[in-house]
N, CA, C and O of each residue as an XYZ file, in Angstrom:
600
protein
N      47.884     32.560     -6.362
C      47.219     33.806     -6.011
C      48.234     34.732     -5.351
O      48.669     34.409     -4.246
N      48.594     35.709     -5.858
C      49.138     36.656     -5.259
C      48.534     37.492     -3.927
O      47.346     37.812     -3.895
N      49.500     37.830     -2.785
C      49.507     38.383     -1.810
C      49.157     39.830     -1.846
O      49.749     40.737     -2.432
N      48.085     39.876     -1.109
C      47.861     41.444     -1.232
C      48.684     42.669     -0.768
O      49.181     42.487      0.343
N      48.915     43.677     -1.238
C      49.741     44.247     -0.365
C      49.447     44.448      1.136
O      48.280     44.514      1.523
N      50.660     44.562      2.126
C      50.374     45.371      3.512
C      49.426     43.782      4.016
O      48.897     44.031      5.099
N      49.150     42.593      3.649
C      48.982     41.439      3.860
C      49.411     40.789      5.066
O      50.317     39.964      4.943
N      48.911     41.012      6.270
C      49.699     40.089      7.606
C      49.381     38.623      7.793
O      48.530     38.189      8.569
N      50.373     37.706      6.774
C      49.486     36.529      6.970
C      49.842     36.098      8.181
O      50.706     36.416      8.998
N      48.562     34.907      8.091
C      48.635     34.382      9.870
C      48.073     34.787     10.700
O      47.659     34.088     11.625
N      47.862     36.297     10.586
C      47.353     36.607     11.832
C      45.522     36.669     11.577
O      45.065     36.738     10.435
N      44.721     36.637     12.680
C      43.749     36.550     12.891
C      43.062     37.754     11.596
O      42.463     37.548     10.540
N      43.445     38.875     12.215
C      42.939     40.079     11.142
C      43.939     40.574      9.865
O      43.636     41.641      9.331
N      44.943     39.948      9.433
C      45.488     40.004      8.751
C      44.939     41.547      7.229
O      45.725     42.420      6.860
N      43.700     41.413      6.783
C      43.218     42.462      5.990
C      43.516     43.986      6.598
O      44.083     44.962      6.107
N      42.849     43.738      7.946
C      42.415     45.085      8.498
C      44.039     45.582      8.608
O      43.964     46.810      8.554
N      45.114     45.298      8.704
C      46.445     46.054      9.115
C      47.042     46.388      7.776
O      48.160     46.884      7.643
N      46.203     46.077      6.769
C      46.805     47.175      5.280
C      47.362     48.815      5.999
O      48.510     49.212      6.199
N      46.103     49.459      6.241
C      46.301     50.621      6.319
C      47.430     51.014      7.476
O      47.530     52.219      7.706
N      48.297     50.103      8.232
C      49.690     50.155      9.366
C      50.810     50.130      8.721
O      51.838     50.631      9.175
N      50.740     49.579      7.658
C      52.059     49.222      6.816
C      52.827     50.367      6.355
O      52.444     51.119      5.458
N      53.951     50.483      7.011
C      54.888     51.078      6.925
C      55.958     50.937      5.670
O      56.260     51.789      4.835
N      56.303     49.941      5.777
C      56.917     49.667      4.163
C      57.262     48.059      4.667
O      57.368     47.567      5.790
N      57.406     47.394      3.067
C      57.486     45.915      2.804
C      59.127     45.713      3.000
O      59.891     46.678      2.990
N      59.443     44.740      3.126
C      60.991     44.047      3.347
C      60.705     42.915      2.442
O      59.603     42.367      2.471
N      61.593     42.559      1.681
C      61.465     41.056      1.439
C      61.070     40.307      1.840
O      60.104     39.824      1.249
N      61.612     39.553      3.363
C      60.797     38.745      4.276
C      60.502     39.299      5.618
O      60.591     38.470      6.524
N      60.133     40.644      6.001
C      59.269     41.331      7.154
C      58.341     42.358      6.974
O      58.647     43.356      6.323
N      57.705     42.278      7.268
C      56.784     43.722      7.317
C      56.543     44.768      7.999
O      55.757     44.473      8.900
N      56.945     46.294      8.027
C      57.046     46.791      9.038
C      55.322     47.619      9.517
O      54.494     48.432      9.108
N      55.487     47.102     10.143
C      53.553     48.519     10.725
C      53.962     48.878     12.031
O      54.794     48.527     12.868
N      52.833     49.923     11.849
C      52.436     51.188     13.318
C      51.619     49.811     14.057
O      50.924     48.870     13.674
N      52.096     50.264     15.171
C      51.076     49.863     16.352
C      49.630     50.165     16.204
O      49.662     51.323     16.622
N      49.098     50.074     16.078
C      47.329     50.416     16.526
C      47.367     51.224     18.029
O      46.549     52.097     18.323
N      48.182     50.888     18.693
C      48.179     51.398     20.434
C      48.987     52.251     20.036
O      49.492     51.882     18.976
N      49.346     53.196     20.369
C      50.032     54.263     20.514
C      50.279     54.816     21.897
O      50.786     55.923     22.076
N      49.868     53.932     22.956
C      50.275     54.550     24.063
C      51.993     54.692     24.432
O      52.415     55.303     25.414
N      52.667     54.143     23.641
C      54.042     54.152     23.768
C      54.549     54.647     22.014
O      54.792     53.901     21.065
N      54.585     56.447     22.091
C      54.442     56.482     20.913
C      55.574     55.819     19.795
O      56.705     55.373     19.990
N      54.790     55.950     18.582
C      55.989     55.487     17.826
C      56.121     53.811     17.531
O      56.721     53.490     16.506
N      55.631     52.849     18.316
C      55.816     51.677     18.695
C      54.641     51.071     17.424
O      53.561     51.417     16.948
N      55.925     49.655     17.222
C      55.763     49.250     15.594
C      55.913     48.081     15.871
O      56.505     47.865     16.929
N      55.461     46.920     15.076
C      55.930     45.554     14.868
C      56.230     44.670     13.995
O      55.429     43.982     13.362
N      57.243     44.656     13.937
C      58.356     43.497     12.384
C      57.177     42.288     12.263
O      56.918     41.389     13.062
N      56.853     42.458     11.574
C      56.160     40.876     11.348
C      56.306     40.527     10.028
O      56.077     41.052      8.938
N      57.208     38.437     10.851
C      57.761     37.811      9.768
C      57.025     37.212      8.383
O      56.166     36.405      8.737
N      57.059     37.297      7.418
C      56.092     37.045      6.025
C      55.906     36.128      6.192
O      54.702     35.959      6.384
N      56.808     34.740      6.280
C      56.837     33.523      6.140
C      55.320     32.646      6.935
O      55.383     32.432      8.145
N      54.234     32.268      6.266
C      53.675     30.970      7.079
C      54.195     30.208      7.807
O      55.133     29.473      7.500
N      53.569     30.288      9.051
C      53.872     29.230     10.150
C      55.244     29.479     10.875
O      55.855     28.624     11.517
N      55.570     30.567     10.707
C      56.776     31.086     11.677
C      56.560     31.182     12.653
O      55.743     32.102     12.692
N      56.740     30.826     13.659
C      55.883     30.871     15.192
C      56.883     31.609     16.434
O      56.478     32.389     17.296
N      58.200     31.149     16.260
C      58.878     31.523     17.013
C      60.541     32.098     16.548
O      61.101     31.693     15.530
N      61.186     33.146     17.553
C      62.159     33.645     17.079
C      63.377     32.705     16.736
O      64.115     32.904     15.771
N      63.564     31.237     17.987
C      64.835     30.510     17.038
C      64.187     29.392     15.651
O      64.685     28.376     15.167
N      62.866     30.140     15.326
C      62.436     29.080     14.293
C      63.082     30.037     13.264
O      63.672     29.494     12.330
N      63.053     31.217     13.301
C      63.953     32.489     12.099
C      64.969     31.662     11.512
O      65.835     31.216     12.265
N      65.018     31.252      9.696
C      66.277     31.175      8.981
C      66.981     32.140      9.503
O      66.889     33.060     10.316
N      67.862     31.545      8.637
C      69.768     32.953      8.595
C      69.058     34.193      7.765
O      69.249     35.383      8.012
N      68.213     33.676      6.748
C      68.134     34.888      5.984
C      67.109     35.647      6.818
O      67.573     36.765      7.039
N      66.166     35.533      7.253
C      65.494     35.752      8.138
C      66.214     36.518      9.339
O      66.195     37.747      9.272
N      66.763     36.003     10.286
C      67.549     36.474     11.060
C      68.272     37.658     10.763
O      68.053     38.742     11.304
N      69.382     37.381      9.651
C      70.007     38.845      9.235
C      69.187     40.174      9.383
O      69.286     41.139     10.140
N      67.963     39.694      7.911
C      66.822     40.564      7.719
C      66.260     41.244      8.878
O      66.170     42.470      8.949
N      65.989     40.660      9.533
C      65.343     41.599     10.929
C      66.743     42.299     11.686
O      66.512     43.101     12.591
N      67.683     42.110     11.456
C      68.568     42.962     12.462
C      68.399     44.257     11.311
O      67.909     45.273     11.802
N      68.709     44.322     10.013
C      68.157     45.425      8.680
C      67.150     46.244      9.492
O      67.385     47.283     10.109
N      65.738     45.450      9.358
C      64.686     46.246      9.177
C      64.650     46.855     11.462
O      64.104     47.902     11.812
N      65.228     46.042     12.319
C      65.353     47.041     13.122
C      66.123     47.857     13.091
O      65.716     48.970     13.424
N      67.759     47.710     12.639
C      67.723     49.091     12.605
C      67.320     50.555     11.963
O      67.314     51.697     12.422
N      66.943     49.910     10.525
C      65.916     51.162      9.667
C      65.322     51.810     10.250
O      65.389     53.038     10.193
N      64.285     50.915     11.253
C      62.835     51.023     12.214
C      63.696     52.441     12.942
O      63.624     53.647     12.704
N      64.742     51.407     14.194
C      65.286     52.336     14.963
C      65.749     54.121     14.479
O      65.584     55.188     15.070
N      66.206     53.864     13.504
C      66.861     55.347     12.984
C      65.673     56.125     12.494
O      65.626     57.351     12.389
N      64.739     55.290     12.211
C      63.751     56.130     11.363
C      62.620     56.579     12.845
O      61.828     57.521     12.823
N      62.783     55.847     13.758
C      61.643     56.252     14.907
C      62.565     57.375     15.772
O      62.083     58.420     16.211
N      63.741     57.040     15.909
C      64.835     58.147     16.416
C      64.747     59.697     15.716
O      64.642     60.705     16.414
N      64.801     59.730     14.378
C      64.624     60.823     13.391
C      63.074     61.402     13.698
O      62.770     62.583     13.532
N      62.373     60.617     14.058
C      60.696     61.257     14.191
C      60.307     61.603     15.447
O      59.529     62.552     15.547
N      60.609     61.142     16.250
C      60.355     61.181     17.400
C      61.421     61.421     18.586
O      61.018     61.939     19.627
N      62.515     61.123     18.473
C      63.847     61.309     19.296
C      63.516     60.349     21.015
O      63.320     60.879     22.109
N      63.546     59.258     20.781
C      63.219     58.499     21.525
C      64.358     58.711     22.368
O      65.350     59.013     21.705
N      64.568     58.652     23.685
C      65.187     57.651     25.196
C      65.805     56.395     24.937
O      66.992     56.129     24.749
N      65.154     55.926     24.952
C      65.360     53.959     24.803
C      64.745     53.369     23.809
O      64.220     54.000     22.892
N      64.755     51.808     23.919
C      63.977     51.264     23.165
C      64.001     49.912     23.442
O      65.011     49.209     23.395
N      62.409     49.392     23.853
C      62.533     48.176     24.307
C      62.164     47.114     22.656
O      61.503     47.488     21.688
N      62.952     45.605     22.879
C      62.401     44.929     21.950
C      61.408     43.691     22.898
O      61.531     43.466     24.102
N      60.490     43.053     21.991
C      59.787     42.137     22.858
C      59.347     40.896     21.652
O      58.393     41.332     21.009
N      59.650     39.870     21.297
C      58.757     38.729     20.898
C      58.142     37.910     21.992
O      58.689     37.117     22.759
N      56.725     38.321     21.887
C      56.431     37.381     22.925
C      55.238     36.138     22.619
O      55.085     35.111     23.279
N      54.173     36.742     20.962
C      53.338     35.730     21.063
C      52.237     35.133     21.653
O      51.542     34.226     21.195
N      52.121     35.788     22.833
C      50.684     35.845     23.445
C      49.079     35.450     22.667
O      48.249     34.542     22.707
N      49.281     36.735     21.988
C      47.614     36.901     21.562
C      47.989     36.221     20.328
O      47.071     35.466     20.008
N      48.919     36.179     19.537
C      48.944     36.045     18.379
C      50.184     35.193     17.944
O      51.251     35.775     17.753
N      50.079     33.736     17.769
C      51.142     32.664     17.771
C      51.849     32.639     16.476
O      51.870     31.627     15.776
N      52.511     33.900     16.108
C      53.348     34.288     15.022
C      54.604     34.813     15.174
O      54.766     35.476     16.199
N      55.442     34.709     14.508
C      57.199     35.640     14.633
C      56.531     36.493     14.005
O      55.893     36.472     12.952
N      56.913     37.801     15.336
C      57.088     39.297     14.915
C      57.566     40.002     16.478
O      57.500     39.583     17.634
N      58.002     41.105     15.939
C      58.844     41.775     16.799
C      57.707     42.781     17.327
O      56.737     43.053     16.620
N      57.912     43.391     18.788
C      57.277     44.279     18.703
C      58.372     45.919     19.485
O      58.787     46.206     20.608
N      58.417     46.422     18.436
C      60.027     48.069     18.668
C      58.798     48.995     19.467
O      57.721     49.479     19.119
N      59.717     48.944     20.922
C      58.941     49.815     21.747
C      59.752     51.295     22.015
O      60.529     51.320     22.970
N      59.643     52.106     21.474
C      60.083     53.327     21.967
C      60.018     54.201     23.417
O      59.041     54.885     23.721
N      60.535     54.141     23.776
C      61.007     54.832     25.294
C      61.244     55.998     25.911
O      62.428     56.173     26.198
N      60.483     56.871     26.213
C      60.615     58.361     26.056
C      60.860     58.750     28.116
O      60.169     58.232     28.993
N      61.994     59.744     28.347
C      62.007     60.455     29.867
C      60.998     61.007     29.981
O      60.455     61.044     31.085
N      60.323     61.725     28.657
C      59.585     63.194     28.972
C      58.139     62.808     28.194
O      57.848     61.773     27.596
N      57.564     63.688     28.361
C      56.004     63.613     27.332
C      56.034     64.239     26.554
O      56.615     65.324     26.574
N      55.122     63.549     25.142
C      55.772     64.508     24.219
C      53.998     64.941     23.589
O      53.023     64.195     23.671
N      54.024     66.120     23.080
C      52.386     66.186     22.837
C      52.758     66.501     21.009
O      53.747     67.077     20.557
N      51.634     65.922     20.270
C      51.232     66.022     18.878
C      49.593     66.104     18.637
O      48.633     65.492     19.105
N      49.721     66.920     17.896
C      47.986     67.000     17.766
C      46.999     67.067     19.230
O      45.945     66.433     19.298
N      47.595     68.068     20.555
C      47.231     68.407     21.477
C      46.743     66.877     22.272
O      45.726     66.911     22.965
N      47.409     65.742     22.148
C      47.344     64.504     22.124
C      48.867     64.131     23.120
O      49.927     63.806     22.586
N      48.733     64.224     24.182
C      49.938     64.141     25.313
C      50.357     62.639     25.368
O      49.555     61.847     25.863
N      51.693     62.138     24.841
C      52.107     60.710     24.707
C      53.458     60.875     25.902
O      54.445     61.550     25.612
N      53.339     60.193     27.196
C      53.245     59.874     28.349
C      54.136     58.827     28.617
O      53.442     58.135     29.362
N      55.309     58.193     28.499
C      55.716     56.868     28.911
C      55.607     56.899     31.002
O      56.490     57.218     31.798
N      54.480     56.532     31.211
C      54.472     56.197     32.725
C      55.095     55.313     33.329
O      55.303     55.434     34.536
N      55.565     54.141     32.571
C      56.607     53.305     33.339
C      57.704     53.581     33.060
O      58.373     52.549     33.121
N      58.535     54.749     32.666
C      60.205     55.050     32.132
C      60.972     54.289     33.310
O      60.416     54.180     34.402
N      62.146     53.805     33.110
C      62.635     53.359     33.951
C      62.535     51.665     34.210
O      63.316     50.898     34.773
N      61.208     51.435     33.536
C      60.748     49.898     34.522
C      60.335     49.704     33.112
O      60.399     50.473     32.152
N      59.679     47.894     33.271
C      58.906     47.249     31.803
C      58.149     47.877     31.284
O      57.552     48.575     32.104
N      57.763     48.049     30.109
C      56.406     48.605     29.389
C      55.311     47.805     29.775
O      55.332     46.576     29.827
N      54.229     48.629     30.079
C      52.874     47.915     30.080
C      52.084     49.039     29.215
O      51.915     50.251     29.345
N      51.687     48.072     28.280
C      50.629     49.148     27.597
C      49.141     49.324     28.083
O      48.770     48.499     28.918
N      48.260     50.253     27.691
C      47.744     50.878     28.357
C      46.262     50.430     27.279
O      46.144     51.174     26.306
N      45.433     49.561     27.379
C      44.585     49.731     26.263
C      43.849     50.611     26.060
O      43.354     50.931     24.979
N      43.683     51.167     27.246
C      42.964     51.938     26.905
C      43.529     53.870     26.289
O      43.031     54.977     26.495
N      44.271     53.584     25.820
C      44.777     54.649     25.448
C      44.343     54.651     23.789
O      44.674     53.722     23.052
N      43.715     55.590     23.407
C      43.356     55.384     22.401
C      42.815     57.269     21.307
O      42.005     58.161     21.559
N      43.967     56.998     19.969
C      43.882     58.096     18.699
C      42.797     58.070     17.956
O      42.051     57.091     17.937
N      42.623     58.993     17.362
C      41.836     59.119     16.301
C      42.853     58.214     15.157
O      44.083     58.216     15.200
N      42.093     57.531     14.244
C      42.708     57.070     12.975
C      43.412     57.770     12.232
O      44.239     57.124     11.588
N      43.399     59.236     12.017
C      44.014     60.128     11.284
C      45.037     60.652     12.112
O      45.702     61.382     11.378
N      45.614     60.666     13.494
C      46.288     60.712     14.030
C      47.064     59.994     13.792
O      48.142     60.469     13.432
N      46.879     58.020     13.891
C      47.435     57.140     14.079
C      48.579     57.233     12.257
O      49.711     56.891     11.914
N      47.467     57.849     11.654
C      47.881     57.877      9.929
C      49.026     58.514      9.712
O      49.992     58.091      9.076
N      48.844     60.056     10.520
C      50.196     61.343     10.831
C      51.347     60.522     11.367
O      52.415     60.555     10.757
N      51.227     59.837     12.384
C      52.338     58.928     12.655
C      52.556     58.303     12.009
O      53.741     58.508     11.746
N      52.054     57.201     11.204
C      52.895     56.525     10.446
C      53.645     56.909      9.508
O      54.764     56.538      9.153
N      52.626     58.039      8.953
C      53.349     59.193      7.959
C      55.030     59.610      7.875
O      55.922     59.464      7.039
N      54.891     60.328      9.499
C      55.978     60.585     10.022
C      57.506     59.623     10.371
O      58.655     59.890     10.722
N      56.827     58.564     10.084
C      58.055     57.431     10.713
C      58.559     57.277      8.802
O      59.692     57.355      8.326
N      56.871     56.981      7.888
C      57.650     56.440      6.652
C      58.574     57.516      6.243
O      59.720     57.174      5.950
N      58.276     58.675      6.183
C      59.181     59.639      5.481
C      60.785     59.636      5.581
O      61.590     59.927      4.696
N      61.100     59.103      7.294
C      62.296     58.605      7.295
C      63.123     57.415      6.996
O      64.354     57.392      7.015
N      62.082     56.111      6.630
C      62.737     55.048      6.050
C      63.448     54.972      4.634
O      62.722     55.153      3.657
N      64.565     54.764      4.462
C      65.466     54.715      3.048
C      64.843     53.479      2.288
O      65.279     53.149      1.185
């Protein structure tokens, strides 16, 4: 049986993150955050079943994600002109290899009269759940990031 596109296997909701998918990699997948409180912020997630952790990553694997972050990076830099950028595997909610590219902003930046805020600059990210887009917002962003991926 073939894999559907935009397909997150493993994860709990795996269907519902079609519409995040940013573009396919061989073995990663890139999507938008659903949160947007740190705009811009995306997560590599590895194709492979049962990948659980980052030194479980093959070589090919490994390489591959240094690729698709820096694509990520240049292409979230080009859209947004980020500050920093934090990386995080951590696995918590969801016992899978994937990255999560946090973008880092000094200043606030507003889109769609929609003010995106980094309140901890300087210190760790904590996201904010309750920060929350319209879907067609969340869509404009992703929009905006694919147009810059090669």
């Amino acid at each position: 049986m073939e894999k559907e596109e935009g397909r997150v296997e493993g994860h709990k909701d795996d269907a519902k993150y079609a519409k995040y998918l940013i573009k396919e990699f061989n073995l990663w997948s890139l999507f938008i955050q659903e949160n947007q409180s740190y705009l811009g912020r995306c997560v590599i997630w590895c194709k492979r079943a049962k990948a659980l952790d980052l030194t479980d990553a093959t070589e090919e694997e490994q390489k591959e994600l240094f690729e698709v972050i820096k694509i990520a990076k240049d292409a979230l830099t080009k859209a947004f002109n980020p500050d920093w950028f934090n990386y995080a595997f951590l696995g918590n909610e969801t016992a899978h290899l994937h990255c999560h590219l946090i973008p880092r902003y000094k200043r606030t930046i507003q889109i769609q009269n929609v003010n995106f805020e980094d309140k901890n600059w300087g210190h760790n990210y904590i996201t904010d759940p309750n920060f929350i887009i319209s879907e067609e917002l969340l869509q404009d962003l992703k929009n905006k990031i694919k147009q810059h991926i090669i």
